[in-house]
LUMFILUM-554484 format. One record per residue (C-alpha): y, z negated, x negated. Coordinates in steps of 0.25 Angstrom, whole numbers, plus 5000, padded with zeros to 4 digits. Each point is the difference from the previous one (the first is absolute). Layout:
N
YZX
...
//
This chain:
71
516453075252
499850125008
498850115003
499149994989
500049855000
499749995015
498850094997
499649924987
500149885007
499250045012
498750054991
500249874992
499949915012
498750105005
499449944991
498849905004
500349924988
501550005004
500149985016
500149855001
501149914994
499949964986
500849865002
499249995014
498850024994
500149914989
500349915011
498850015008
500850085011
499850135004
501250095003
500350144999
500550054987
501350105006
500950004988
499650044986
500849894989
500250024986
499549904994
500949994988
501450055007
500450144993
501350004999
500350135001
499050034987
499250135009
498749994989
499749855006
500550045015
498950105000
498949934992
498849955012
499649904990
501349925004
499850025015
499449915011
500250005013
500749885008
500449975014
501150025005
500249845000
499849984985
500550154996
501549945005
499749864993
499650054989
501450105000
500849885004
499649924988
500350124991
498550034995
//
């Protein structure tokens, strides 16, 4: 997504409130938040792309099954 994402992204995941995985935690896991999902895809629409309110921040793990399944 290029230079200003990288760094949007990694001041979203310094974020105490944002440093563990969603989806883990909901599980009673703890794991480290290293990708920052949109929760409802964007689709090229660059207002909800850059919205934080529509930002969390995944695993690795259910970052790529939440892509796979085309969330």
């Amino acid at each position: 997504y290029g230079h200003r994402w990288r760094l949007a992204a990694l001041a979203f995941l310094a974020k105490p409130e944002n440093r563990l995985c969603k989806v883990c935690k909901a599980n009673n896991e703890l794991r480290v938040a290293t990708e920052v999902d949109h929760i409802v895809p964007h689709r090229g629409d660059y207002t909800l792309f850059w919205n934080v309110n529509n930002w969390q921040g995944l695993c690795k793990r259910h970052h790529s099954e939440k892509t796979r399944r085309g969330e």
